[in-house]
FILO-437820 format. One record per residue (C-alpha): residue number from 1; z, y, x. Coordinates in pm, 1 decimal, decimal comma, m for minus. Layout:
<atoms>
num=NUM&z=Z&y=Y&x=X
...
</atoms>
This chain:
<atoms>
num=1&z=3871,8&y=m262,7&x=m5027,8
num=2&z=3914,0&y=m617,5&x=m4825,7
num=3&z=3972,8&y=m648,3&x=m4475,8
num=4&z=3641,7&y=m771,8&x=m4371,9
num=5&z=3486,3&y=m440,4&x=m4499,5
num=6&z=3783,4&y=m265,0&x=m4282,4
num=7&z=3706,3&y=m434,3&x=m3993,5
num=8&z=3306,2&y=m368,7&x=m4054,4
num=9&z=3373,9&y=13,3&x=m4062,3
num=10&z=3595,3&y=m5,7&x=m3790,1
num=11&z=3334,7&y=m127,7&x=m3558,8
num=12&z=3048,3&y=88,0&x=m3663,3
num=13&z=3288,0&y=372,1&x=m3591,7
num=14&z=3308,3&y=264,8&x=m3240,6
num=15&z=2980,5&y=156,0&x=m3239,7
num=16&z=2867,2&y=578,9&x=m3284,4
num=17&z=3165,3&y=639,6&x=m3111,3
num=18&z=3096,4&y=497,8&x=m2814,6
num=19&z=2708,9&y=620,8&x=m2784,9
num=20&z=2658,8&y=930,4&x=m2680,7
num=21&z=2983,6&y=833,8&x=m2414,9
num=22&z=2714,4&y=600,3&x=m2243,3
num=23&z=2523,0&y=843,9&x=m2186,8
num=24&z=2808,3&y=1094,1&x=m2061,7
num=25&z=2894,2&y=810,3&x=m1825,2
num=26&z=2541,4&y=866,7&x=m1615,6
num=27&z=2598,2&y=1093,7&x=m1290,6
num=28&z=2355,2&y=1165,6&x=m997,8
num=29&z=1997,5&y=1092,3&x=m1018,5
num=30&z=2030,8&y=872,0&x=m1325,9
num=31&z=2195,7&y=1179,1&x=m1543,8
num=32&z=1889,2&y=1422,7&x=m1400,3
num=33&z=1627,5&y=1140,1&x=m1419,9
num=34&z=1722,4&y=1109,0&x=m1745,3
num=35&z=1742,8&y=1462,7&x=m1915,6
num=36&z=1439,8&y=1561,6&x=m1748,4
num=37&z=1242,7&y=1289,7&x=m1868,6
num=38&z=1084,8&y=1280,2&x=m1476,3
num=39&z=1157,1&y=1138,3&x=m1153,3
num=40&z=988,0&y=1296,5&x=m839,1
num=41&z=884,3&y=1098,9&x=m547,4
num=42&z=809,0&y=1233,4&x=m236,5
num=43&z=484,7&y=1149,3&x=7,7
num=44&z=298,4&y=1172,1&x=277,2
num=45&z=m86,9&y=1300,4&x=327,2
num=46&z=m112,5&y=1121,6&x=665,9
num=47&z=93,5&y=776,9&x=704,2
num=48&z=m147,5&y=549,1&x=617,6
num=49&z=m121,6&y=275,7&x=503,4
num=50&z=222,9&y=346,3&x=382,3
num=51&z=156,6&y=674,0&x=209,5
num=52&z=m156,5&y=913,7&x=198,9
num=53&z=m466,3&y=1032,4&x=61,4
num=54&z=m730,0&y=854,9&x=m48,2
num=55&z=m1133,9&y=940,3&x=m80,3
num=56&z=m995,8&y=1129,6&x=m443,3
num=57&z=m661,6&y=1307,1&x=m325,0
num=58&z=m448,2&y=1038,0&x=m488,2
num=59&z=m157,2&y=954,2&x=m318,7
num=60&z=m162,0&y=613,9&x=m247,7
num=61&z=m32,4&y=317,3&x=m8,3
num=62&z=256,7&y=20,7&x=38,8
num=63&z=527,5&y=247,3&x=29,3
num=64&z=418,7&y=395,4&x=m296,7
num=65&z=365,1&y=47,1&x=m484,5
num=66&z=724,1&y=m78,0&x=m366,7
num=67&z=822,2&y=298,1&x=m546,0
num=68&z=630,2&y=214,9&x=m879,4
num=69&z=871,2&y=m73,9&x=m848,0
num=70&z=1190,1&y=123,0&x=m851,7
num=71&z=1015,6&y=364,9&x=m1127,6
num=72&z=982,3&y=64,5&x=m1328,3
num=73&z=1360,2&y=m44,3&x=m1295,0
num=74&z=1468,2&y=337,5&x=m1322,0
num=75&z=1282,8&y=331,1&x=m1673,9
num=76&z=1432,1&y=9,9&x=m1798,8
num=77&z=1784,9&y=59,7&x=m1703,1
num=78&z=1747,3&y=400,7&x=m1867,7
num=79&z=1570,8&y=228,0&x=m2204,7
num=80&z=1343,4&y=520,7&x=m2176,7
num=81&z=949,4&y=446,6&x=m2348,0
num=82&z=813,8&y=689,5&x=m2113,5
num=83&z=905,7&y=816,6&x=m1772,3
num=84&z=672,8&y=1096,7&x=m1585,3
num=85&z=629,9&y=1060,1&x=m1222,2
num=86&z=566,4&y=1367,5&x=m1043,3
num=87&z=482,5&y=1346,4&x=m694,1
num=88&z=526,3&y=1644,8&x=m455,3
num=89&z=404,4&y=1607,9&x=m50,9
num=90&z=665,9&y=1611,8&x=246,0
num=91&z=633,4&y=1651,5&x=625,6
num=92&z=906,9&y=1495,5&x=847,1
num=93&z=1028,0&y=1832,5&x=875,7
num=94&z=1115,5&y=1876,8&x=471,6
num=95&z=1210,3&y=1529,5&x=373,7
num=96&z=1515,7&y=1562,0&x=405,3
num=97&z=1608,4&y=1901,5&x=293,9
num=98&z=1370,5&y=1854,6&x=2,0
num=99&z=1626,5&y=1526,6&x=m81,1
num=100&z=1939,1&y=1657,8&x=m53,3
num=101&z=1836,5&y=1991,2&x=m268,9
num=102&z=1715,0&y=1744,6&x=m553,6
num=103&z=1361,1&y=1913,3&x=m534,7
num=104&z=1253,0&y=1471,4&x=m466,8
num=105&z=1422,8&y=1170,0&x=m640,2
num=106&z=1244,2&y=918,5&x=m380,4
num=107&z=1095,6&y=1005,7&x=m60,4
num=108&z=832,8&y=667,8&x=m57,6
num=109&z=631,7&y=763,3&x=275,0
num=110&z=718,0&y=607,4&x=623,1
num=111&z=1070,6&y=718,2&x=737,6
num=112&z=1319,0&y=530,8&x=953,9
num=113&z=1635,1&y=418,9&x=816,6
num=114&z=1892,4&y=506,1&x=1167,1
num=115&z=2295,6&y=499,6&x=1141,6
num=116&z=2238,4&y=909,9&x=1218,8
num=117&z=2036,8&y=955,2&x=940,0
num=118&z=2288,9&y=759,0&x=692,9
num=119&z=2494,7&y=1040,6&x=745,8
num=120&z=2291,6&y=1259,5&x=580,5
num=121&z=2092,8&y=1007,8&x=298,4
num=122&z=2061,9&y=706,6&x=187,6
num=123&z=1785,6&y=417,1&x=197,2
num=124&z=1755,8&y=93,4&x=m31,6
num=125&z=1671,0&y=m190,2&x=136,0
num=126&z=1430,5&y=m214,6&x=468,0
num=127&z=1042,7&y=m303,3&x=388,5
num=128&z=889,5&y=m237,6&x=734,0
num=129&z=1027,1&y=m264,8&x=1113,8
num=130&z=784,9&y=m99,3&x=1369,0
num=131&z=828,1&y=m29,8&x=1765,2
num=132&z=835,4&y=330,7&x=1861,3
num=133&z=494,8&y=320,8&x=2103,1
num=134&z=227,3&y=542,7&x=2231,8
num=135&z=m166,8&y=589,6&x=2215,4
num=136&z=m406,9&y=690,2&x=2454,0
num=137&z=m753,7&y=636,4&x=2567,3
num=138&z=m882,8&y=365,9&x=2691,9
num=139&z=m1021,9&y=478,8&x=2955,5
num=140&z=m683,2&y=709,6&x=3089,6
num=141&z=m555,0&y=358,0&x=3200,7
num=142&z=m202,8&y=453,5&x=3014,6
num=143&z=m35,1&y=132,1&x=2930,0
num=144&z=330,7&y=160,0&x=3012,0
num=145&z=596,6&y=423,9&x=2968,9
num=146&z=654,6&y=446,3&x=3327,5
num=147&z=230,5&y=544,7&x=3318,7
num=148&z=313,1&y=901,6&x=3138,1
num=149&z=497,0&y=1032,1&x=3459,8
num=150&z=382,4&y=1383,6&x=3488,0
num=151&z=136,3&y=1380,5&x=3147,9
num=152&z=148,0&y=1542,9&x=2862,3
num=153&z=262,2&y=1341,4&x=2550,8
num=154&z=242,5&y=1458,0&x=2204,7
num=155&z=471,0&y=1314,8&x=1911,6
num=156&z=576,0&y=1518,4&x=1619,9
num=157&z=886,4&y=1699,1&x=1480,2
num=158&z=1150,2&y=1627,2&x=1282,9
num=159&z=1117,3&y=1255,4&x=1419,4
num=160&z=1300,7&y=977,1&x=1532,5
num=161&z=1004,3&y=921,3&x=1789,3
num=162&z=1031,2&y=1239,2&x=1962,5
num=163&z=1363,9&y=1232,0&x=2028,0
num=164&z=1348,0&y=856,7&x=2154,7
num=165&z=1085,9&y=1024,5&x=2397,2
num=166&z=1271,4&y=1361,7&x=2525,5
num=167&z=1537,2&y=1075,2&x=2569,7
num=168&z=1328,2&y=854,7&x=2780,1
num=169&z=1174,1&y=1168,0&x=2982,2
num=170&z=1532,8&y=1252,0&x=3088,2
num=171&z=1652,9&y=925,7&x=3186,7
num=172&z=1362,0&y=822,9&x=3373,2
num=173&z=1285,4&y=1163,6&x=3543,1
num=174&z=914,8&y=1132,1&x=3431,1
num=175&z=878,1&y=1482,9&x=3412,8
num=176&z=637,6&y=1481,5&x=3071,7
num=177&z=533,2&y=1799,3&x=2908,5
num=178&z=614,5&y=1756,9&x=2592,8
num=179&z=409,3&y=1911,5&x=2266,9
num=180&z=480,3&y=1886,5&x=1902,3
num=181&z=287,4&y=1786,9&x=1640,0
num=182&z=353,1&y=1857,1&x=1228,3
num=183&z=217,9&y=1464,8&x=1155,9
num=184&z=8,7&y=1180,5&x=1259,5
num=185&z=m328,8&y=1294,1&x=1192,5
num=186&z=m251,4&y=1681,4&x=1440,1
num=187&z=m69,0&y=1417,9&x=1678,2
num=188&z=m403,4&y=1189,0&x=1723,6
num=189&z=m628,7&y=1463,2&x=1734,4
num=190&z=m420,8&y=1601,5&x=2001,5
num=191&z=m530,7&y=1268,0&x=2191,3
num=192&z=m851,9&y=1306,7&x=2035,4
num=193&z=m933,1&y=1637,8&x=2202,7
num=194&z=m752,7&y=1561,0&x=2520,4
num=195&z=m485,2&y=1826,5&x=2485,2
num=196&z=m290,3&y=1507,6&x=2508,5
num=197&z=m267,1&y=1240,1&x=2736,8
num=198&z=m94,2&y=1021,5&x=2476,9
num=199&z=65,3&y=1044,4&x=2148,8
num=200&z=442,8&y=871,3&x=2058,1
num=201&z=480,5&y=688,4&x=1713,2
num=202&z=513,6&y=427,7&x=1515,8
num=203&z=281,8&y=122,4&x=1596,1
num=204&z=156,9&y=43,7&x=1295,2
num=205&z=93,4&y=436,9&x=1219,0
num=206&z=m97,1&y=440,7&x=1578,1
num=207&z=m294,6&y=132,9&x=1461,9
num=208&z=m367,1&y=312,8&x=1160,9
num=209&z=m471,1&y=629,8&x=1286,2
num=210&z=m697,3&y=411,0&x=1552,7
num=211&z=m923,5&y=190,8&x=1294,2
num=212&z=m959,1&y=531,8&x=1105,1
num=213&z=m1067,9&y=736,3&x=1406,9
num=214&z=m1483,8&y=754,0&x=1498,5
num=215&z=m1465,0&y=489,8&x=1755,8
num=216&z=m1207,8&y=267,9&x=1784,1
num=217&z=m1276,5&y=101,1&x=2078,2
num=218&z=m1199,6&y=386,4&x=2272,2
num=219&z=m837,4&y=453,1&x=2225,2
num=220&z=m543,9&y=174,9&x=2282,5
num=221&z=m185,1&y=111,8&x=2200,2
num=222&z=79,2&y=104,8&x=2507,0
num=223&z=174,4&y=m250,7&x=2587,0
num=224&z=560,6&y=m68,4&x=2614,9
num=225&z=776,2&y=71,6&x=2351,1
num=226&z=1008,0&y=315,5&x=2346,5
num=227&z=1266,4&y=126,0&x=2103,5
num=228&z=1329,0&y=m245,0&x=1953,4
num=229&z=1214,8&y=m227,3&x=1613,4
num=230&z=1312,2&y=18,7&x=1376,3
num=231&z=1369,0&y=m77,7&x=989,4
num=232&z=1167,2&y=189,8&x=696,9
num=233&z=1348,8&y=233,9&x=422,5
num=234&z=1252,4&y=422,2&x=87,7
num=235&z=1479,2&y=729,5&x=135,3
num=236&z=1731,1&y=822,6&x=m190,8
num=237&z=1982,9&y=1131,9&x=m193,0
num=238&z=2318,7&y=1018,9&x=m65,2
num=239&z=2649,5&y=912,6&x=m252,6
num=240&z=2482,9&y=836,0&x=m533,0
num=241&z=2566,0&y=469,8&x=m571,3
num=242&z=2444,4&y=411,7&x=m939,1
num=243&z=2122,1&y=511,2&x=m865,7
num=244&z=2123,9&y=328,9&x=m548,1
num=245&z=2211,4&y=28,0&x=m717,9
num=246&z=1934,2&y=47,2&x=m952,0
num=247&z=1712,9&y=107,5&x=m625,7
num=248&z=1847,1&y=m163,5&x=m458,2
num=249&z=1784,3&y=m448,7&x=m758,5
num=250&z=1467,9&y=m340,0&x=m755,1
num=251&z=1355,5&y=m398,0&x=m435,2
num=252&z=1588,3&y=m702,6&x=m377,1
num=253&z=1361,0&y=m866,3&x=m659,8
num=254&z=1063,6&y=m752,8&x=m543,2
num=255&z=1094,4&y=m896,7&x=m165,4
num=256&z=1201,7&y=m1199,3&x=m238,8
num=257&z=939,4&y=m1306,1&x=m481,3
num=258&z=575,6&y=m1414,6&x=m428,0
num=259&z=464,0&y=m1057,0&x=m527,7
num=260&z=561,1&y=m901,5&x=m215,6
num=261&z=304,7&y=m1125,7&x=4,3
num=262&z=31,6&y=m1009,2&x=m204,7
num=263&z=124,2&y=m661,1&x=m230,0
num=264&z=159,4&y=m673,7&x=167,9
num=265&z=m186,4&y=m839,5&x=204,9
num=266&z=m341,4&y=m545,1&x=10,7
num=267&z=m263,5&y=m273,6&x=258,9
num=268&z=m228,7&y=m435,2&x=593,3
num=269&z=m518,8&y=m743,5&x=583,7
num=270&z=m757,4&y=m621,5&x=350,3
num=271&z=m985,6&y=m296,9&x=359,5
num=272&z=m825,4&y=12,8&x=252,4
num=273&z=m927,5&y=354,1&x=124,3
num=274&z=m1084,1&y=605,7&x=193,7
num=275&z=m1316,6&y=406,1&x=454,5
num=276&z=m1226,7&y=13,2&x=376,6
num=277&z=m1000,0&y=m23,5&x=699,9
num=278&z=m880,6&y=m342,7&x=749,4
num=279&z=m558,4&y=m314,2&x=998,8
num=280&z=m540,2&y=m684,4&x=992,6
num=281&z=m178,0&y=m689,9&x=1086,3
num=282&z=m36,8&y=m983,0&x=975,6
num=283&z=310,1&y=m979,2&x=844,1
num=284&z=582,8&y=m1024,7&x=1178,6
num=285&z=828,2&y=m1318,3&x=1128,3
num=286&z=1107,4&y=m1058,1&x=1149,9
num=287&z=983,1&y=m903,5&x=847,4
num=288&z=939,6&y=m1194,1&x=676,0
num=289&z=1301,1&y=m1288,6&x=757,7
num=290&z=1419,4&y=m883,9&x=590,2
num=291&z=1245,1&y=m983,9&x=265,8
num=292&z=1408,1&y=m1345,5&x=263,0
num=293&z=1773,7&y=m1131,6&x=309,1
num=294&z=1712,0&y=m749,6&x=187,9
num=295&z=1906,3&y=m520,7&x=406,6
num=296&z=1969,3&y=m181,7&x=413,3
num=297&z=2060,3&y=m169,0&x=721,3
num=298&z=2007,0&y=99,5&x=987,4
num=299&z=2095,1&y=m87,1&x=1276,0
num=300&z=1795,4&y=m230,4&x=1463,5
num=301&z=2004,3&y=m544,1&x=1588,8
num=302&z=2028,9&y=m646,9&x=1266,5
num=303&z=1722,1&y=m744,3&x=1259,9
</atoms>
């Protein structure tokens, strides 16, 4: 028996060795991902045009193709040939629990990434920054947060936008009434039906919900804001940094490359489902500047 054929056996002994210890080495998400043959992402019915329903119940929107995207890396990193996606629907109230239990793997909706809610998850890098704003009719006259003195203002639970507002009704003595909604579309029709003078959220989910609503014209977006712009972030289950990582490659090639102007195009200035919406909001220079540099960051002044 030479040494070459010693050597040979030697390695192929490592080689089987070493195998199944690979796989031991996976923790977190990856390891569950993985023996389950599944990830779950989370969504949202109402956000459009991040996530929500279209005209055949299929979740769709920007948020969810920047998910496929992590789905995709998820699957290649894990040589799996097949990966199911399962997608289960979350309110603002449940994302989070429904994260940290494990019942999600990816909550791919429109949530803001903030240093308080770091302490409880974790978000791969930023892919939206909105102002926290209100919506009213036209013809109330509201324009300014100083305007909602004494009104009754809607915004919904388990948000960073109502809390920005219960702050800004104590600090500026406006006296508000404040009512809850449990997401966008209850929060419009709040406005809608005038058990509302206004309704506190994200701009871009206000311009949404106005191009979708029966006549546009007649409802209009406060010229104030609540906040400076706030960075979304696809929300992952904390201290879990090798899934994180695989999150984070993802997206990091994804913004930087010539796909992500296209893919932004689609859903913010060109029609949409279920009605062919077109929000026609064309993509802020400070968002440009987050793809050029992928952040994670929850700080607004990073921005």
């Amino acid at each position: 028996m030479n040494k070459a054929f010693l050597v040979s056996c030697a390695a192929l002994a490592a080689l089987f060795i070493s195998a199944p210890a690979l796989s031991e080495e996976l923790t977190g998400t990856l390891k569950k991902v993985k023996e389950a043959g599944s990830i779950t992402i989370g969504y949202r019915e109402t956000s459009l045009p991040f996530s929500y329903l279209d005209d055949s119940q299929k979740p769709v929107g920007f948020a969810l193709d920047i998910c496929g995207k992590i789905v995709d890396e998820v699957k290649a990193t894990l040589k799996l040939d097949a990966l199911t996606v399962k997608l289960t629907p979350v309110t603002s109230a449940t994302r989070i629990p429904l994260m940290a239990n494990g019942t999600i793997d990816l909550e791919c909706a429109s949530t803001t990434n903030n240093l308080e809610r770091e302490k409880q998850v974790a978000f791969t890098h930023s892919y939206f920054l909105t102002a926290n704003r209100f919506v009213a009719k036209t013809s109330s006259g509201l324009k300014t947060v100083d305007d909602l003195k004494g009104k009754i203002v809607a915004s919904t639970s388990g948000t960073t936008n109502i809390k920005e507002l219960n702050e800004v009704n104590a600090a500026r003595h406006l006296g508000m009434t404040i009512v809850t909604s449990k997401d966008t579309a209850e929060g419009f029709l709040l406005v809608e039906t005038d058990r509302a003078d206004a309704y506190v959220m994200d701009d871009i989910l206000l311009a949404g919900l106005i191009a979708s609503s029966k006549t546009p014209s007649a409802y209009a977006i406060s010229t104030d804001e609540f906040s400076t712009p706030q960075p979304y972030g696809i929300m992952l289950r904390r201290d879990d940094p090798a899934f994180k990582a695989v999150a984070d490659r993802a997206t990091a090639k994804l913004y930087t490359s010539p796909e992500m102007a296209t893919i932004y195009a689609k859903w913010f200035q060109s029609p949409v489902p279920p009605k062919g919406l077109n929000l026609n909001f064309p993509m802020p220079g400070v968002l440009q500047k987050a793809f050029a540099h992928p952040t994670d960051s929850g700080d607004p002044l990073t921005y």
